[in-house]
C-alpha positions in Angstrom: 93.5 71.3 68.1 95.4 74.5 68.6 96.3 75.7 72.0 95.8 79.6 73.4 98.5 80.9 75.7 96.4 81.3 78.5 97.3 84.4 81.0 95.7 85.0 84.4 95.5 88.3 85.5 94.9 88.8 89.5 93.8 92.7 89.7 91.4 95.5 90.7 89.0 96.6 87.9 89.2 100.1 86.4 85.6 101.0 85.9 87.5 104.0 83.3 88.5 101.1 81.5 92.8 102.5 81.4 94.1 100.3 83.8 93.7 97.2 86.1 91.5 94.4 85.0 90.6 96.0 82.2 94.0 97.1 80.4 95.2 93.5 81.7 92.9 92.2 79.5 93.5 94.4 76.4 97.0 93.9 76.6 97.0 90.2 76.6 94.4 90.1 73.6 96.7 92.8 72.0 100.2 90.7 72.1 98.3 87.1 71.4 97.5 85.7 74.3 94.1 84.5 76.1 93.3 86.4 79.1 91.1 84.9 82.0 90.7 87.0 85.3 90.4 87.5 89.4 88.7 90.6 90.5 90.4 91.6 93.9 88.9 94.9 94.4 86.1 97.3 92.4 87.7 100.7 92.2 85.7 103.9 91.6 87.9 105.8 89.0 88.2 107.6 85.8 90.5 109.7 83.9 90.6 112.1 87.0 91.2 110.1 89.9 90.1 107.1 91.8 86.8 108.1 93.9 86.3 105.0 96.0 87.4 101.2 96.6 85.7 98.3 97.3 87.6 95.0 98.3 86.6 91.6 97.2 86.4 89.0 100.2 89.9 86.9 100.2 87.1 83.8 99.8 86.0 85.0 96.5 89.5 86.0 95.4 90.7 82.7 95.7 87.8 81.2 94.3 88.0 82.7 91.3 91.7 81.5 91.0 90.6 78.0 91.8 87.4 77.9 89.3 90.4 79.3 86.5 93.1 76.9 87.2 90.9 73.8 87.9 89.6 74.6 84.7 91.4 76.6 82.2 95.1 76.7 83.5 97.7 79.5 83.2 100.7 79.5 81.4 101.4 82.7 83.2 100.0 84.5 85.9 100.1 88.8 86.0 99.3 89.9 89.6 98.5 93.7 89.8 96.8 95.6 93.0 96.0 94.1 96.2 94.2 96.0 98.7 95.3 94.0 101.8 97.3 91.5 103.2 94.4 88.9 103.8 93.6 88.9 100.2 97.7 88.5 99.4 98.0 85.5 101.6 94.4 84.1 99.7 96.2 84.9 96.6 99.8 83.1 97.9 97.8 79.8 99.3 96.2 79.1 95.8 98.9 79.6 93.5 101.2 77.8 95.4 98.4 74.8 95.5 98.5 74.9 91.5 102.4 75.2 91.3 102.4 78.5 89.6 105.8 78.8 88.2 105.7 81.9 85.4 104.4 84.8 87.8 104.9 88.6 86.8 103.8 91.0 89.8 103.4 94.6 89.4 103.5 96.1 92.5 100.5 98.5 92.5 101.2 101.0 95.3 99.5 104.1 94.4 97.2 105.3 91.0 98.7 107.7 88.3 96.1 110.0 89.9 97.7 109.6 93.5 95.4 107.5 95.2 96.9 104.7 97.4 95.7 101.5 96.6 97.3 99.2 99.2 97.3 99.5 102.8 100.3 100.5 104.8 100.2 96.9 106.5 99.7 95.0 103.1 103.5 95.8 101.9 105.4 94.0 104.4 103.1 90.8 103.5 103.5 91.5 99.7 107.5 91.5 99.9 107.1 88.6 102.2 104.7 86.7 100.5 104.3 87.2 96.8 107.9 88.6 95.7 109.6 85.7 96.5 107.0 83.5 94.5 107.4 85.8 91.4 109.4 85.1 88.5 109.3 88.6 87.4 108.1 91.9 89.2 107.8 95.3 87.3 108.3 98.1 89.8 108.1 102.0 88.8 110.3 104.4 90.8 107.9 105.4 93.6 107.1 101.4 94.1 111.1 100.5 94.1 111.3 103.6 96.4 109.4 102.1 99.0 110.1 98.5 98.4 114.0 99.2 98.6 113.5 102.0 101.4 115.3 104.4 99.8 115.6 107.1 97.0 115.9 107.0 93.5 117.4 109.9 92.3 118.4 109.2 88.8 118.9 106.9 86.2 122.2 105.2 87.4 120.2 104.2 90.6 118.0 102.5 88.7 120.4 98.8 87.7 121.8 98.8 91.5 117.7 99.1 92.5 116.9 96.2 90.5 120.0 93.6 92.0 118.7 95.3 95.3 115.3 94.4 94.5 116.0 90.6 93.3 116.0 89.0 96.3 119.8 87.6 96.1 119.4 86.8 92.4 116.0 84.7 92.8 113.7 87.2 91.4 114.4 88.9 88.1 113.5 92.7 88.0 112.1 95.3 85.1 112.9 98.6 86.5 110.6 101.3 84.7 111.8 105.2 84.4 109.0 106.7 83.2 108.7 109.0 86.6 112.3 110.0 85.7 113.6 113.0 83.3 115.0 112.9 80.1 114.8 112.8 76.2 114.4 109.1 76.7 112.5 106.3 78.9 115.3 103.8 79.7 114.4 100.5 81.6 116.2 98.2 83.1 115.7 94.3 83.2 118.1 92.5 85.7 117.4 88.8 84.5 118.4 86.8 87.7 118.0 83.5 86.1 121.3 84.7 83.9 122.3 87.3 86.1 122.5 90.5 83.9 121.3 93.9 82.8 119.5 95.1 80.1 118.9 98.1 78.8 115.2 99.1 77.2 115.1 102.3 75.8 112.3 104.3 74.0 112.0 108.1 73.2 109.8 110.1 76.1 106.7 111.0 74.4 104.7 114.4 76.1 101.9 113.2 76.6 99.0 113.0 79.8 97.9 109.6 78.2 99.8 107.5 80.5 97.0 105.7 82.8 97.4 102.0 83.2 100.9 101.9 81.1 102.3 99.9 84.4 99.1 97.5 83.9 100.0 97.3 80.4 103.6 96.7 80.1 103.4 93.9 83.0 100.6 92.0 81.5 102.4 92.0 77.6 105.4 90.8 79.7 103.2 88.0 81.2 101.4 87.3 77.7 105.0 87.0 75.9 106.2 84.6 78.6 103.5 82.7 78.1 103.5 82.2 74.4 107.4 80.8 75.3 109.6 83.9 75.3 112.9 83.7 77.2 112.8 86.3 79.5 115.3 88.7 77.7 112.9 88.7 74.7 109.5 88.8 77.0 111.1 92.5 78.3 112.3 93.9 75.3 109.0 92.8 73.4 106.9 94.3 76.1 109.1 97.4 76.3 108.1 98.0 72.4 104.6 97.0 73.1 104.1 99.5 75.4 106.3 102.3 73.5 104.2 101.5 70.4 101.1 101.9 72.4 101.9 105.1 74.6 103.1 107.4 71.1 100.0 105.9 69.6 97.6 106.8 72.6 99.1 110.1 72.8 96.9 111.1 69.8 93.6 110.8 71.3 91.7 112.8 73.4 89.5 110.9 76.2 88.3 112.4 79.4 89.2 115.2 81.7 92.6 113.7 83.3 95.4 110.9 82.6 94.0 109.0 79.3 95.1 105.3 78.9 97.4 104.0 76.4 96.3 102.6 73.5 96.4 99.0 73.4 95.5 97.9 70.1 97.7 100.0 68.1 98.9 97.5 66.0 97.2 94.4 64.7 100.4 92.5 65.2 99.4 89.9 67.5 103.0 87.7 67.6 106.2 89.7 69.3 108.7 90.6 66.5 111.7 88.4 66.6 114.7 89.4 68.6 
């Protein structure tokens, strides 16, 4: 029998359907893998903004995690928001139980819209807890801001960020530009495991379709990883996953605000070869 590469995506569900649970899920069907799920939190939100969030209990978090990996497994684990820093120590407890090795967090701060999804205390226990358990963590430029404590003022910050960010080269880093300026959307991967840069680049496309992309690109990166990427290949894979899926989305017109990506704009499953 055939085996799926099985991804488990920890994350607040998007009741628009652009982002969170939701995209997780799309984007690990999209690039070939087998998506299961943890619900941390029922958000309130559209294409306009988020109206309202609800936490799951820490309890039910974790059970869900357990009921997964007892069952089903992981061979890699996306983490997205977390409201609070009960629910991130629930989280930390049960995937350091199962010996969760291939973990990609994206560290969900605030919405496209705005909205601040984690609570002021929560960040200290995130970059305690969960950063030094990831493999792989995909901050944007306001999350780096904060989780670095300092500016980013243009693209040359963004490599010196990323070592910053790794935790003394334990913790490999995607550094996204997309809240930058410029004709292009460079990237950069500092691989810790090898101890190196990389540059991703794709051309900027104008376009307000940009909900969930930070749920998207993290999740392909977890799906790749999965289905045995090194992690050079995972990045640059996901980087044209997400390109591919952006330019596409930015033809379609849904809702009154920031329209999500979209995720099945190519029926190839597999990542191209690298």
């Amino acid at each position: 029998m055939e085996k799926y590469s099985r991804v488990l995506t920890i994350a607040g569900s998007d009741s628009g359907g652009g982002a969170g649970i939701q995209a997780d899920i799309k984007a690990i069907s999209a690039t070939g893998g087998y998506a299961a799920s943890a619900v941390t939190a029922v958000t309130v939100q559209n294409t306009v903004g988020v109206i309202d969030v609800f936490p799951v209990p820490p309890e039910i978090v974790a059970a869900q995690i357990d009921a997964v990996l007892s069952d089903i497994g992981a061979d890699a684990v996306k983490i997205g928001m977390l409201h609070s820093s009960e629910v991130i120590g629930a989280i930390s407890t049960k995937l350091s139980e199962f010996g969760i090795a291939n973990i990609v967090l994206d560290p969900v701060m605030v919405s496209t819209s705005g909205h601040r999804l984690i609570e002021e205390s929560a960040v200290g226990t995130l970059k305690s807890l969960l950063i030094p358990m990831a493999r792989v963590i995909t901050p944007n430029v306001p999350e780096a801001e904060i989780l670095a404590g300092r500016k980013i003022y243009a693209e040359k910050d963004l490599p010196v960020v990323a070592r910053e960010l790794s935790l003394g080269g334990k913790v490999s880093v995607l550094m996204k530009a997309g809240h930058l300026d410029g004709p292009e959307v460079v990237d950069y991967f500092y691989n810790a495991e090898e101890d190196h840069i990389t540059e991703l680049r794709s051309k900027r496309i104008d376009t307000p379709n940009t909900h969930g992309t930070g749920c998207t690109l993290s999740s392909a990166f977890a799906s790749y990883i999965a289905q045995g990427l090194g992690l050079d290949d995972a990045a640059r894979a996901a980087k044209d996953y997400i390109a591919r899926a952006i330019e596409s989305g930015s033809r379609y017109s849904i809702g009154h605000g920031h329209g999500p990506v979209n995720h099945f704009c190519s029926s190839r499953g597999h990542p191209k070869k690298y």
